[in-house]
C-alpha positions in Angstrom: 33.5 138.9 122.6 36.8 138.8 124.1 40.0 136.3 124.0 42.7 135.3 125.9 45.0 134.8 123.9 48.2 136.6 123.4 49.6 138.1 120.8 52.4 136.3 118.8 55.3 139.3 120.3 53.7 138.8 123.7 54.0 134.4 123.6 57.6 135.5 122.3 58.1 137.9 125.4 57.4 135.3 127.3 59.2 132.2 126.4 62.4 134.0 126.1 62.8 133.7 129.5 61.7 130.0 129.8 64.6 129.7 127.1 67.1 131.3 129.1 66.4 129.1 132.6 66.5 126.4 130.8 70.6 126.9 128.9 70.8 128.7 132.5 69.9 125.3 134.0 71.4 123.1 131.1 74.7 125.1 131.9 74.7 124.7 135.5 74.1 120.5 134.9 77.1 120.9 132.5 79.4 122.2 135.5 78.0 120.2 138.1 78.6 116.9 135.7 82.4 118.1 135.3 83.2 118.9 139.0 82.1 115.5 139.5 83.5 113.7 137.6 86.8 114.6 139.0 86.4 112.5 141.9 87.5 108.9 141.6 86.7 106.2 143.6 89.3 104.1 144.3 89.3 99.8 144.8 89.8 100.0 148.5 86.9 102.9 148.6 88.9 105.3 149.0 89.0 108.5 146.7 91.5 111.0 144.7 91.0 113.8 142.7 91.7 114.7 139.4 93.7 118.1 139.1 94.9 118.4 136.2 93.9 116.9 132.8 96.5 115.1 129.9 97.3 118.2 127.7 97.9 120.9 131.1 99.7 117.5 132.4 102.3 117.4 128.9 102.4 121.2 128.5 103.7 121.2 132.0 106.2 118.5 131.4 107.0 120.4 127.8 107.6 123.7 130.2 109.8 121.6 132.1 112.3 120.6 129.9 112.4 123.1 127.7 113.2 125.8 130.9 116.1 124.2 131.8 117.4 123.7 128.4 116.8 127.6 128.2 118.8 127.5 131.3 121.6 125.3 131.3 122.3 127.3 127.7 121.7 130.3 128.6 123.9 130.3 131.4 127.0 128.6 130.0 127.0 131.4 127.5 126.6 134.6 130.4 129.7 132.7 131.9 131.0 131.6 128.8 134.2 134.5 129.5 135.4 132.4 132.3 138.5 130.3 131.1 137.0 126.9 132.7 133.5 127.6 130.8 135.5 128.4 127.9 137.0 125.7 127.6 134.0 123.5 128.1 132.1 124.9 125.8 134.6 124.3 122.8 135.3 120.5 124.2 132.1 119.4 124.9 129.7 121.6 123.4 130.9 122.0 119.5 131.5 125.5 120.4 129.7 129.0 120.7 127.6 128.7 117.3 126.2 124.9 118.6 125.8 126.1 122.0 123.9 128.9 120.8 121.7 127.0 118.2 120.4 124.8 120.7 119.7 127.6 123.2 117.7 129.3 120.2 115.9 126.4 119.1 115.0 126.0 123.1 113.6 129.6 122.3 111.5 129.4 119.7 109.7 126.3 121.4 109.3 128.5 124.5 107.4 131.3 122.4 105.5 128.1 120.4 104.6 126.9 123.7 103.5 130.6 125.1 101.3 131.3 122.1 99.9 127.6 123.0 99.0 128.2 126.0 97.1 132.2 125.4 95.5 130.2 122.9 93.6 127.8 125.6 93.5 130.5 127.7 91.3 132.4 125.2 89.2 129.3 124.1 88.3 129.1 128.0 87.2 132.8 128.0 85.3 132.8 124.7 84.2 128.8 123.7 83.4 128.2 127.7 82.9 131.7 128.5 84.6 131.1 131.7 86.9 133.6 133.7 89.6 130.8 134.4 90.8 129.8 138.1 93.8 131.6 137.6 92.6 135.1 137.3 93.2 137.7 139.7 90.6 138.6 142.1 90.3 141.1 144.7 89.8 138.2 146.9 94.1 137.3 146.6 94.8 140.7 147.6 92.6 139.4 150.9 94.1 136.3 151.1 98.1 136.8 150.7 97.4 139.3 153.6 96.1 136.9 155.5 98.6 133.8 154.7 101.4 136.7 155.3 99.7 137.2 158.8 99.4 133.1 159.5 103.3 132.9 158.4 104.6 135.6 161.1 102.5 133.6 163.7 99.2 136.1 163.6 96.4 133.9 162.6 96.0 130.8 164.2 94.5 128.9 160.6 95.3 129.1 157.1 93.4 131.3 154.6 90.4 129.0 152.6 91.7 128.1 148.9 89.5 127.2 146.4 91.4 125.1 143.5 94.3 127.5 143.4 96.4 128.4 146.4 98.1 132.3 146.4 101.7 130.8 146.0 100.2 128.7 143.2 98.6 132.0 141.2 101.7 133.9 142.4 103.8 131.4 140.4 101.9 131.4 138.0 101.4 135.2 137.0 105.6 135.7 138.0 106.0 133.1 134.7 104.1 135.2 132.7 105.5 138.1 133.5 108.9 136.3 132.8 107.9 134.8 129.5 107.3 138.3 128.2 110.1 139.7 129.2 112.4 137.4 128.1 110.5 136.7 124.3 110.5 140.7 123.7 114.4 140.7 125.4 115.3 137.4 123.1 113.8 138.6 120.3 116.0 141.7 120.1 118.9 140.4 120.8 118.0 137.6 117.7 117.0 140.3 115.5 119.4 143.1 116.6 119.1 144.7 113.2 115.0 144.9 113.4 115.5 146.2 116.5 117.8 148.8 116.4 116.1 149.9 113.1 112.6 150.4 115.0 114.2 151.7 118.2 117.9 153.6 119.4 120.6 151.4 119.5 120.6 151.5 123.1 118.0 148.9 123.0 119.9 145.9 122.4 123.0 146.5 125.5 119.5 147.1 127.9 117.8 143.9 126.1 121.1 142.0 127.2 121.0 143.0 131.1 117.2 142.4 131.5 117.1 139.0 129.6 120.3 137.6 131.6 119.2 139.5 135.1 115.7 138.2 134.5 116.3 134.8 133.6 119.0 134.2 136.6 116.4 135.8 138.9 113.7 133.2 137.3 116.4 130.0 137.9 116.6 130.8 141.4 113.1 131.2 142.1 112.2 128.3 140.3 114.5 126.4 142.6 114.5 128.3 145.7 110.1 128.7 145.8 108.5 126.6 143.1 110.3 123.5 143.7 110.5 123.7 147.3 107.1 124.5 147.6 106.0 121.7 145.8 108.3 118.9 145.7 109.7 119.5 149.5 107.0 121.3 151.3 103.6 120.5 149.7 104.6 117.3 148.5 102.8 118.1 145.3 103.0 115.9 142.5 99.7 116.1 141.1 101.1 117.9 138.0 103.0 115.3 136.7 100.1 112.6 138.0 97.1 114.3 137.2 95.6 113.8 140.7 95.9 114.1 144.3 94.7 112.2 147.5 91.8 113.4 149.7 93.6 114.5 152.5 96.0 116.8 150.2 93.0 118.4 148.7 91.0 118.7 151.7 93.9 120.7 152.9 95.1 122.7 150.5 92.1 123.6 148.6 89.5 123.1 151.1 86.6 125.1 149.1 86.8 123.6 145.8 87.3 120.3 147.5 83.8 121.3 148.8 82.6 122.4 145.7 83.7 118.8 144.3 82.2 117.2 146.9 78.6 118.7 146.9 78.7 118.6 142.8 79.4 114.8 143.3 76.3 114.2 145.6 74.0 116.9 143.3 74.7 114.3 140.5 74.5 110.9 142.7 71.0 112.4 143.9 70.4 112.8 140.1 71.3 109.3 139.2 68.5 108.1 142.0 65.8 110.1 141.0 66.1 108.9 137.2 66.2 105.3 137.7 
């Protein structure tokens, strides 16, 4: 007489993969339920979306303030051989010793902040296994080609953006690049000693020229790009609001304002069917 039934390796076999569409679905409710959530409907029925949350709006702001403390310091010091700076500086400023307290106090927040910040990064890539909207894809190479092409007159529309724009991940990856140049540059010249005892004593006089060249180069792209793109150009506030208007978002990040959109009506279609 024979059975049907399987075999307790074979029922195992087989519910594995009933185990994995359902965290495969359960995963892809979680995402749907957050991209919607960042639309907002407003009392006149209008809506804005929700760019940037609380803690990415304060380490923004911490950034902020904290770069141009590095700056204002840091550049009163590389001019600091001028007679008019001079003289500032020992008037106003308590001297060379205050003036460079503050500027290494302004330091050791920027490396607190940097180590913040990989932290998050690196609970996004391992707690929400998640590649981040901010990494490089072979898809920028394609599109600063194309927004290069659109500038000079070329193209006749923009390049697509999903929820970061290529001068947005240019920024972006330009800071980074910046931040470890001028920690690993900032730290020798702090620790002179250290250094020169782990490397030739050449190190610290080509520690000097890249931290100053690298920061002055930083100043003026922050004010010449970043905050005329955004403030001038774009309009962009949304990092120090948290949100932008429909139109902006349409515009400047047309496919994830798509990828909002049809998240909000999966979820509203949701809500129907369960009531």
């Amino acid at each position: 007489m024979t059975t049907d039934t399987q075999s307790p390796a074979a029922q195992s076999g087989s519910a594995r993969p009933a185990r994995q569409s359902k965290q495969a679905q359960a995963a892809h409710l979680r995402k749907t339920m957050a991209l919607a959530s960042r639309v907002q409907i407003q009392a006149d029925g209008s809506r804005r979306f929700v760019r940037f949350n609380q803690v990415e709006i304060l380490e923004h702001w911490v950034l902020l303030i904290n770069f141009f403390v590095l700056a204002i310091t840091g550049l009163i010091q590389f001019f600091s051989s001028l007679d008019a700076v001079a003289w500032a500086i020992n008037t106003f400023m308590g001297g060379m010793s205050t003036l460079s307290a503050i500027h290494r106090a302004a330091g050791t927040m920027f490396i607190a902040l940097s180590i913040f910040h990989a932290v998050r990064i690196l609970s996004i890539w391992i707690v929400k296994r998640e590649r981040g909207s901010m990494m490089p894809r072979l898809q920028d190479g394609r599109d600063f080609g194309a927004k290069i092409r659109y500038n000079l007159g070329k193209e006749t529309s923009r390049p697509l953006f999903g929820r970061y724009t290529i001068e947005e991940k240019l920024s972006y990856w330009a800071l980074l690049v910046f931040a470890l140049l001028m920690v690993i540059t900032g730290l020798a010249l702090w620790y002179p000693t250290v250094a020169t005892w782990l490397l030739p004593g050449v190190v610290i006089p080509i520690a000097r020229t890249i931290h100053s060249t690298t920061a002055i180069l930083a100043i003026l792209a922050v004010l010449t790009w970043h905050l005329y793109y955004t403030v001038f150009r774009e309009r962009n506030n949304s990092i120090f609001t948290g949100k932008t208007g429909e139109r902006e978002m349409r515009e400047n990040h047309p496919l994830e304002y798509q990828r909002i959109l049809d998240a909000y009506e999966e979820v509203q279609n949701l809500s129907k069917e369960n009531k």
